[in-house]
N, C-alpha and C positions, 0 to 999 in steps of 0.2 A: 807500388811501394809497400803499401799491407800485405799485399799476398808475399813479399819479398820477405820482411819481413817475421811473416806466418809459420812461413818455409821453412826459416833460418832455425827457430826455434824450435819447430817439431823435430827437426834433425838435429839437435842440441838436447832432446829431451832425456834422452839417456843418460848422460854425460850430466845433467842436472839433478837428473834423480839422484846418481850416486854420490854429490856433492852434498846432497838435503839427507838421505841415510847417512851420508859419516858425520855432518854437524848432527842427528837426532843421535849417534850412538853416543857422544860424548858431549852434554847439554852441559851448562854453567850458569850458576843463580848469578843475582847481577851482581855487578861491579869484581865478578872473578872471570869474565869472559875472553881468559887469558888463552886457552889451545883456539877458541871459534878466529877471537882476531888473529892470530898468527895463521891462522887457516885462510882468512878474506885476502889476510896478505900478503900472503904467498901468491894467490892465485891474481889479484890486482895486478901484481910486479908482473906473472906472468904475462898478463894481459897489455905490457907498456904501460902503467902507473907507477906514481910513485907516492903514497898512501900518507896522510900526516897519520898517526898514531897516538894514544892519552889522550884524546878529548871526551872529559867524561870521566876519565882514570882507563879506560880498554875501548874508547871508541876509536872508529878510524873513520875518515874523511878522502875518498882518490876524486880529482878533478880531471874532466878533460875539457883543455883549452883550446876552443877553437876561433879563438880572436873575440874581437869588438860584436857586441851582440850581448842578449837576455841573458843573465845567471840566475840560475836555477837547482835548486836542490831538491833531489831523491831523499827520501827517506827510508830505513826500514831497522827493523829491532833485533836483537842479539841472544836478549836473557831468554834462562829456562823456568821452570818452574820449583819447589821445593815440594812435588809430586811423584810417588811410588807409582812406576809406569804396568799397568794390565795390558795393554793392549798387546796384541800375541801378534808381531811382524821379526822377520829374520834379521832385520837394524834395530832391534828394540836398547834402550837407552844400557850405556855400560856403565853407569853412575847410579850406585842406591839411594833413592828417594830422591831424585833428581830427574826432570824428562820435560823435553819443547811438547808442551800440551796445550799453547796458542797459537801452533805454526810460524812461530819468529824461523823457526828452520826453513822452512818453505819462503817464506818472506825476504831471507836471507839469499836465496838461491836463487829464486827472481832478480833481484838487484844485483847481482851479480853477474848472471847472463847476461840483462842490461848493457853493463856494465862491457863486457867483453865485444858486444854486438855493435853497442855506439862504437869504441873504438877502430873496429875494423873498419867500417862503414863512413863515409863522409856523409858529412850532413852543413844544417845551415850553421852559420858563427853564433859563437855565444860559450858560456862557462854550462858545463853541467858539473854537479857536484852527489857524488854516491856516499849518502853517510848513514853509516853504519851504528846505530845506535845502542850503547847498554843501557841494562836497568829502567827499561819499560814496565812492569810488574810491581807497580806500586812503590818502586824507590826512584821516580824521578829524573832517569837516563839523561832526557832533554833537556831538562834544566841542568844540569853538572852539563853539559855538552854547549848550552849557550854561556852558562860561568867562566869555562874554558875560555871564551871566544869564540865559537862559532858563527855568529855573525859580527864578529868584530873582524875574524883574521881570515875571511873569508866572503867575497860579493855574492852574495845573496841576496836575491831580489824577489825572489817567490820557494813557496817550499809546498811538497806535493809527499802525500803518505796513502800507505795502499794495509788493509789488513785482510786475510781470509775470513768469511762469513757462512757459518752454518746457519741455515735455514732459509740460505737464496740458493735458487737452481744451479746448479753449476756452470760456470761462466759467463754469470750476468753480471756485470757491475751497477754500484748503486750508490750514490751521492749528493747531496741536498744543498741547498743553498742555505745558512746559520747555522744552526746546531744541530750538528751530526752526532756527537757523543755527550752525553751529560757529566758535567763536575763533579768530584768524586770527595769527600771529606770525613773524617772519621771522629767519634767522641768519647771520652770517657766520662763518667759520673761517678764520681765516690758519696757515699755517705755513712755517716759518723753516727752513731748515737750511743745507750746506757747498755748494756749487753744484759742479761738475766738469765737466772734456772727459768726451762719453760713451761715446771708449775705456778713460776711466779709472775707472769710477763707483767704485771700491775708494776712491776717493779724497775723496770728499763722500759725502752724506746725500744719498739719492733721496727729494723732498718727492714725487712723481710716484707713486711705489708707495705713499707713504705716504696718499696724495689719494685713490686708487683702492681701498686696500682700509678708507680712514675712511666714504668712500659708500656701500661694503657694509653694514661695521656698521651706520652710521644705521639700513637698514634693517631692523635683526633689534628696533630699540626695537618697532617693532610688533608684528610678527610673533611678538616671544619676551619682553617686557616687559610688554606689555598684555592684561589681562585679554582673551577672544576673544570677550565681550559685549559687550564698549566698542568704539568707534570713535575712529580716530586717521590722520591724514597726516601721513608725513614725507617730505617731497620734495628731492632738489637738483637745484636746476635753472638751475643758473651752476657751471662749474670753469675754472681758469683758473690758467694757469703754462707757462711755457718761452716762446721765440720763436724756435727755430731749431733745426734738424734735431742737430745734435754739439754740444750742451752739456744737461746737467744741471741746473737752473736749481735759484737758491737760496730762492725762494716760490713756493708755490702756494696759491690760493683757493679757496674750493668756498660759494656761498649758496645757500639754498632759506626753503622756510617749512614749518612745520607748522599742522595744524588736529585741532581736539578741541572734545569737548562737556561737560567738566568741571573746571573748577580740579585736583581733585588728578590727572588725566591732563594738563595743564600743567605744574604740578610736576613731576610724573616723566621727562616728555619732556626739559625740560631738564637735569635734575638726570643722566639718562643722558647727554644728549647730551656732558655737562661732562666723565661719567665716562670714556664712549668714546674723545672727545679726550685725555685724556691720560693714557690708556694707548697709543694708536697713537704718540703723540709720543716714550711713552717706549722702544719695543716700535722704533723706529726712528732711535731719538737726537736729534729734530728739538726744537724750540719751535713751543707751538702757544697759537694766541689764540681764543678762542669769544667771540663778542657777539651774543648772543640778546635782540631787542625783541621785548616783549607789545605787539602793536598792538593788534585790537579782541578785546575779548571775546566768547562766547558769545552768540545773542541767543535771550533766556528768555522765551518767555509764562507771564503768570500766567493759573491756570485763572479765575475771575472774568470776566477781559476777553478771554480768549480764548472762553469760553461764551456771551458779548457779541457778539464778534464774528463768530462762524459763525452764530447767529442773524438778523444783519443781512445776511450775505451771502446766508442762507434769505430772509429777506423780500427778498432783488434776484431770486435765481434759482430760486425756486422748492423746491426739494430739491440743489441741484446746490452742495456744501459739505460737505468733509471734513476731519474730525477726527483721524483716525488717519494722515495722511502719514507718513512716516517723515523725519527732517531731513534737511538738507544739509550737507554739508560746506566748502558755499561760507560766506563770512563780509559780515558788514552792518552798519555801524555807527550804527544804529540800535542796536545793544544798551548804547551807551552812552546812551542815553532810558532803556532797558529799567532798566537799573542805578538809574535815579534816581526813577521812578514805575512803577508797573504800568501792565502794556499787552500788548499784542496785535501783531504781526509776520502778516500775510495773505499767499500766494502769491495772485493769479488766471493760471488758467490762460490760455495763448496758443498753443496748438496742439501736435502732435508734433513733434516736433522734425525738421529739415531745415537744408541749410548757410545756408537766410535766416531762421532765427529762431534759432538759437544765439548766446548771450548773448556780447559782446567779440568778438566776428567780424566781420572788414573786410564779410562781405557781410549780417550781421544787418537784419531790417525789423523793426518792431514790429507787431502787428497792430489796427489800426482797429477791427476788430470789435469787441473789449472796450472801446473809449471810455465809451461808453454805461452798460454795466456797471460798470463802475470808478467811476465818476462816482456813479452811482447806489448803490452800497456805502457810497460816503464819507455821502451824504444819509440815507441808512436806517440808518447806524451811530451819526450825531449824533444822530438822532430817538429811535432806539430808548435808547439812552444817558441823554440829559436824560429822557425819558418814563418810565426806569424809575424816578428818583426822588421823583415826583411821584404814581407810581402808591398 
């Protein structure tokens, strides 16, 4: 059956590439991924589907029913980036400042071929479900996609997501049991104080000293708050105040974001962060405002689908599927799926890392090579899935 499979896919590889070039010639930030879906579904229909469409505002969703048995859904993402494409390939992006620089193209292309293979193909009973997600990229796809009803108007009973991964060898998959990707959230800080000429600073409140030594602190939540088995970022990576050499200025801003891989190290982080502001505020006579958004969460595998899933990536490559990676501290919001059924989050690997496969980089490629593989996971993950209930 894998080498069947295998086959299928290497001879489809062509015909995939040119599908992953013409979604990377003409990429879409999220929630405009109006030509990509008109492209999934066209080629779905082709395939005998018939695609629901709008969940999410441009997501689509094709099932195939193959009676009483496991539902299960595919996952993979759409958006592009708001990134000026370097990278020198003869599909390069025909959209200015705009280009797939996390491989949602590739990722798109895979599920699709999937998508086409299970059709043709009989297999064991049970719902697959191929959904095609926007607005991965920090605007929350998955949640607009579960607000729609996604698992209201739709049996789903497990949900399974796959991403391309620089810095694992090409064609290994990699998968943990709990936290595969860490929670993503972001802050601002305003503060207020007396602005002054800065012959006179006697005269005002320096929000500027006060800016500079509040971005110290931040950093001792880690270093001096957090247990030193846990893992935690806190970054600032925006400060902003003053416009001119002789004054004083009466705001300053400082945003960043943090990432963690458990509820109560989110608590803590902001609960310091609340504390640390306003003590500096008060340590300096200023007014100080904190607004801290919980964007995505953690993204958790459960062990079940994740013993599921390194399995099936064993039936694509052989032995080449590991279980013990260590997370990441990038964030995916696919853990809003996660939250709402059990499932599986997959790295495959795409090479060592170099300035054309680093992920969000003007000059990112994706690699071709994994098409095939990717493709073929998705097929050997439904199979083995619906097969194990029957067994």
């Amino acid at each position: 059956m894998t080498s069947t499979i295998n086959d299928y896919f290497n001879e489809l590889r062509p015909e995939m590439e040119s599908w992953r070039h013409e979604l990377h010639r003409h990429p879409e930030l999220a929630y405009k991924e109006l030509l990509t879906a008109d492209f999934l579904a066209e080629h779905l229909q082709a395939f005998g589907y018939q695609p629901t469409r709008g969940l999410g505002g441009t997501g689509l969703v094709a099932t195939l029913d193959r009676g009483e048995g496991p539902c299960i859904a595919l996952r993979t993402d759409m958006d592009a980036l708001p990134i000026h494409e370097e990278a020198e390939v003869p599909y390069a992006s025909e959209t200015d400042g705009v280009m797939h620089a996390c491989g949602h193209d590739g990722h798109m292309t895979m599920l699709l071929a999937a998508a086409r293979y299970l059709q043709e193909h009989d297999g064991p009973a049970g719902k697959i479900h191929f959904v095609f997600q926007p607005a991965e990229e920090g605007e929350a796809g998955a949640r607009a996609m579960i607000n729609d009803g996604l698992f209201r108007d739709f049996d789903i009973d497990e949900v399974y997501g796959l991403h391309n991964w620089p810095g694992l060898d090409t064609g290994v998959f990699a998968a943990r049991v709990g936290p595969q990707m860490a929670a993503f959230d972001v802050f601002e800080i305003t503060l207020h104080g007396q602005g002054a000429h800065a012959a006179m600073p006697h005269m005002g409140q320096d929000v500027l000293s006060a800016t500079a030594s509040l971005q110290m602190q931040l950093q001792n939540i880690v270093s001096r708050s957090l247990d030193p088995l846990d893992a935690a970022v806190v970054s600032v990576t925006e400060m902003h105040g003053g416009d001119t050499w002789n004054v004083l200025p009466s705001k300053a801003v400082l945003r960043g974001c943090t990432r963690h891989l458990s509820a109560a190290t989110q608590d803590m982080i902001e609960r310091r962060m609340q504390e640390i502001c306003t003590g500096i505020a008060s340590s300096f006579s200023l007014d100080v405002k904190l607004h801290y958004d919980r964007r995505y969460p953690a993204t958790i595998n459960t062990a079940q689908q994740t013993a599921t899933a390194l399995l099936a990536a064993r039936d694509t490559t052989g032995t080449q599927a590991l279980g013990d990676e260590l997370p990441s501290m990038a964030s995916e919001d696919f853990s809003f799926m996660l939250g709402e059924r059990p499932g599986c989050f997959i790295w495959l690997g795409t090479g060592l890392p170099d300035p054309g496969c680093i992920l969000h980089s003007p000059t990112y490629r994706f690699n071709d090579d994994v098409l095939a593989t990717g493709a073929a996971y998705w097929a050997n993950l439904a199979q083995r899935r619906l097969a194990a209930a029957s067994a």
